[in-house]
N, C-alpha and C positions, 0 to 999 in steps of 0.2 A: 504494500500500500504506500511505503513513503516513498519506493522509487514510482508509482504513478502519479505522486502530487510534485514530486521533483519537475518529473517528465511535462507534467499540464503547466506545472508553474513555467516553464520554460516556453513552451509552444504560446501559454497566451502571453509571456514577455514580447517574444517576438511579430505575435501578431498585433500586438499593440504597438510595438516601434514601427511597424509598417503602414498599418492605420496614420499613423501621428506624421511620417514620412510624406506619405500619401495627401495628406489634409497640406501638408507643408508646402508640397507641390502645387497644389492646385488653386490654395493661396497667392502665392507665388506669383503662379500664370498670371491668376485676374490680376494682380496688383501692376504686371508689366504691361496687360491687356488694356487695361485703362488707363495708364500712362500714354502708349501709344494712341491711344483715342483721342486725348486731353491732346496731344501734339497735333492731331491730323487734321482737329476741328479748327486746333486756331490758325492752322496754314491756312484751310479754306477760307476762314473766316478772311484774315489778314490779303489775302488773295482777291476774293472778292472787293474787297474796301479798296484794292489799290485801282480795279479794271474799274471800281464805280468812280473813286478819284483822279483816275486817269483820262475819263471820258469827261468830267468837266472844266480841267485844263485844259485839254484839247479845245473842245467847243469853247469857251470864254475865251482861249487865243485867235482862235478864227474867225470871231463875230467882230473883232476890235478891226 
């Protein structure tokens, strides 16, 4: 009997460092996942703003 509590104690150590591993990962992921999103929006963003600012220097130069 205490080498099968050894044994269990062991299996679910490990299955618990995997689990924990596991959550660590995928944590991880979103947290880079969302970074790169926060970066993509404000290119477009900033992007956008320059082709909307770009078109009324254009036009304000060419009306004068």
């Amino acid at each position: 009997m205490r080498r099968f509590s050894q044994s269990a104690l062991v299996i679910f150590t490990m299955a618990m460092m995997n689990s924990c591993q596991v959550a660590e990962v995928v944590f991880h992921t979103g947290a880079w996942s969302g970074v790169i999103a926060v970066i993509l929006i404000s290119v477009a963003v900033i992007w956008i703003m320059a082709r909307i600012m770009g078109r009324r220097r254009k036009d304000d130069w060419t009306k004068r």
